[in-house]
PASEBA-1860 file (N, C-alpha, C; in nm, 3 decimals):
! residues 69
1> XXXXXXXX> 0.287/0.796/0.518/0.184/0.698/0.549/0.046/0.759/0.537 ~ 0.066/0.892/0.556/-0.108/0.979/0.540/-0.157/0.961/0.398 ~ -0.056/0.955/0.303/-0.102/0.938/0.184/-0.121/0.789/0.160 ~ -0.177/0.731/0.238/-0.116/0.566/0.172/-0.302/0.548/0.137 ~ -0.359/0.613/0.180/-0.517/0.601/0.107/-0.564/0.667/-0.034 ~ -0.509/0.797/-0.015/-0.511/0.871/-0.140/-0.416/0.765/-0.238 ~ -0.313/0.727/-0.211/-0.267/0.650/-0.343/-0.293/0.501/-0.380 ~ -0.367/0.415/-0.281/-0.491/0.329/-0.312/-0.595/0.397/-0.380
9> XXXXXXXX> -0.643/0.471/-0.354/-0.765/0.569/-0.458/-0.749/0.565/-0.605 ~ -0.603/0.594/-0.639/-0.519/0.622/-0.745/-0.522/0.529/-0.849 ~ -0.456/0.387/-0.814/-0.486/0.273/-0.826/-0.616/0.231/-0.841 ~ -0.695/0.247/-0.774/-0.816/0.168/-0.806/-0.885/0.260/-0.947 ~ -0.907/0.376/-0.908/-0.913/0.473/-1.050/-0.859/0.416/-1.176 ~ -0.802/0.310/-1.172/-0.768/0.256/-1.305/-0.815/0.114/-1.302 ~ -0.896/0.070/-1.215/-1.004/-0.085/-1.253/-0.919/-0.147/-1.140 ~ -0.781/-0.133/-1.072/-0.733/-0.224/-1.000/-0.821/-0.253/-0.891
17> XXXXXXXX> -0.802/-0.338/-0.840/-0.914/-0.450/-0.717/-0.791/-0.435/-0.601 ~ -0.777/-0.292/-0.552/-0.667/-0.311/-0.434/-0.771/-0.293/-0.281 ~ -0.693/-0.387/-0.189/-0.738/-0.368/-0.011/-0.584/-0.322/0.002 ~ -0.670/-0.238/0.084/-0.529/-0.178/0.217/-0.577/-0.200/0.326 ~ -0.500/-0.291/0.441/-0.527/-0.314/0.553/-0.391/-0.270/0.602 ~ -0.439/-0.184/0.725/-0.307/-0.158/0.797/-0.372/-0.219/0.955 ~ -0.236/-0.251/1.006/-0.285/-0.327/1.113/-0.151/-0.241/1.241 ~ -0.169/-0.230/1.379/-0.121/-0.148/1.423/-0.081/-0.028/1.408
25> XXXXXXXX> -0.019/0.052/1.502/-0.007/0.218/1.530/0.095/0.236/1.404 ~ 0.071/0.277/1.297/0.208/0.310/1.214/0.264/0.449/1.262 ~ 0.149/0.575/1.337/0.218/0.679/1.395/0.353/0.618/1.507 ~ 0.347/0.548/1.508/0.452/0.513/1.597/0.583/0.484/1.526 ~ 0.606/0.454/1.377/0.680/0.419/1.323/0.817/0.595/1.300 ~ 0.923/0.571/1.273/1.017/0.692/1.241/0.941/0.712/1.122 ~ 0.995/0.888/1.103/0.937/0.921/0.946/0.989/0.842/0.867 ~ 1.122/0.786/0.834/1.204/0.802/0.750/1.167/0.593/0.754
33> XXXXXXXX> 1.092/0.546/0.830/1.017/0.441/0.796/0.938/0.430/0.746 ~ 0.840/0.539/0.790/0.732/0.599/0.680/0.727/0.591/0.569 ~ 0.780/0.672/0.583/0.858/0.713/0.395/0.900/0.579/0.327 ~ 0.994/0.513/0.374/0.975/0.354/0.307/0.860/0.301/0.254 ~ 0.803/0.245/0.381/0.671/0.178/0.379/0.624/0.263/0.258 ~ 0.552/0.367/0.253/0.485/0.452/0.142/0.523/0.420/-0.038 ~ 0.687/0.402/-0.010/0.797/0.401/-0.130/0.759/0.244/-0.140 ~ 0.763/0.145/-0.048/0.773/0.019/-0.108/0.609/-0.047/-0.140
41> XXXXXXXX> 0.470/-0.008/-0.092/0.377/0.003/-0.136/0.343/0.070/-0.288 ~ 0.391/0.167/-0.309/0.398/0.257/-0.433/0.462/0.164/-0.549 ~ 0.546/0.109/-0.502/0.615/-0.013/-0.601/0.548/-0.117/-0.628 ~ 0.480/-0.193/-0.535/0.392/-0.300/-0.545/0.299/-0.252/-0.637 ~ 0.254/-0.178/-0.578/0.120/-0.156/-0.656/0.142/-0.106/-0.813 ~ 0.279/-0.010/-0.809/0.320/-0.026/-0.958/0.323/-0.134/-1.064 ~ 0.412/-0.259/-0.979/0.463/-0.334/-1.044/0.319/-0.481/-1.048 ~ 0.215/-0.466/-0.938/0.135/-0.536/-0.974/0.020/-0.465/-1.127
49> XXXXXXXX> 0.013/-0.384/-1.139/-0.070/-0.276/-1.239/0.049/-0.300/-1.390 ~ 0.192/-0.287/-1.362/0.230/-0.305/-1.476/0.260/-0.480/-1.531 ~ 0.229/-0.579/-1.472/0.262/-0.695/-1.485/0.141/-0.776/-1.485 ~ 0.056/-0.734/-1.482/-0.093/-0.770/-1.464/-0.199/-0.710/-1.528 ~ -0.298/-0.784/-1.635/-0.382/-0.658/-1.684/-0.445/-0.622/-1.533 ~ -0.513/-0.536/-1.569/-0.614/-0.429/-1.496/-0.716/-0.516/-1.448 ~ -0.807/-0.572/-1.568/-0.903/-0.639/-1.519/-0.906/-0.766/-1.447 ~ -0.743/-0.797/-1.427/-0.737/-0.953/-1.367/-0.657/-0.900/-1.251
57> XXXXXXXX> -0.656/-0.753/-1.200/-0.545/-0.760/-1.062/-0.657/-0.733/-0.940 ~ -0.622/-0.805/-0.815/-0.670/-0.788/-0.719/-0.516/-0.765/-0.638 ~ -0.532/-0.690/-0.582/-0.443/-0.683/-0.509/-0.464/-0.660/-0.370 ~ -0.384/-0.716/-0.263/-0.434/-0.679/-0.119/-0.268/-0.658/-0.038 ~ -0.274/-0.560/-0.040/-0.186/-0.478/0.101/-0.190/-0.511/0.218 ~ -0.086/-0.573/0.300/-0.121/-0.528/0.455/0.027/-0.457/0.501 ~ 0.002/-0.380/0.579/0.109/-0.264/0.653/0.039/-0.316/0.766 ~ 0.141/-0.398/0.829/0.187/-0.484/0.997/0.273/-0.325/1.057
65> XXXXX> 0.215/-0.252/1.163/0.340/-0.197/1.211/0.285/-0.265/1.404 ~ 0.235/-0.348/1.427/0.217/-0.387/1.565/0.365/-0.403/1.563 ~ 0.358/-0.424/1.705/0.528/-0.421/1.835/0.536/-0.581/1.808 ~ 0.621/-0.600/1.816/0.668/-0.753/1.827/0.770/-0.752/1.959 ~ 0.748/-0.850/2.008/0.839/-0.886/2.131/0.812/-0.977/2.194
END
């Protein structure tokens, strides 16, 4: 999840129009949720960059890790 800014950076370095909003404690999340989240962002943003020109993607992220109950 520490990298989840550096690889928005990444992305945008190539014209993409990405927001990352994270909303609640994700330190609170297991690593190995982490690590998901990170893996299934990395995909989005792949698959919006490869399915979309460049100059027409906006893309916006949100990573929800608030408590529900």
């Amino acid at each position: 999840m520490d990298g989840l800014p550096a690889l928005v950076e990444r992305f945008r370095s190539t014209g993409a129009d990405v927001t990352l909003i994270v909303e609640g404690d994700v330190a609170r999340l297991a690593r190995d949720d982490r690590a998901g989240v990170y893996r299934i962002v990395q995909e989005a943003l792949t698959n919006a960059i490869k399915h979309a020109p460049v100059a027409a993607t906006q893309t916006r992220l949100t990573v929800d890790a608030a408590p529900r109950g």
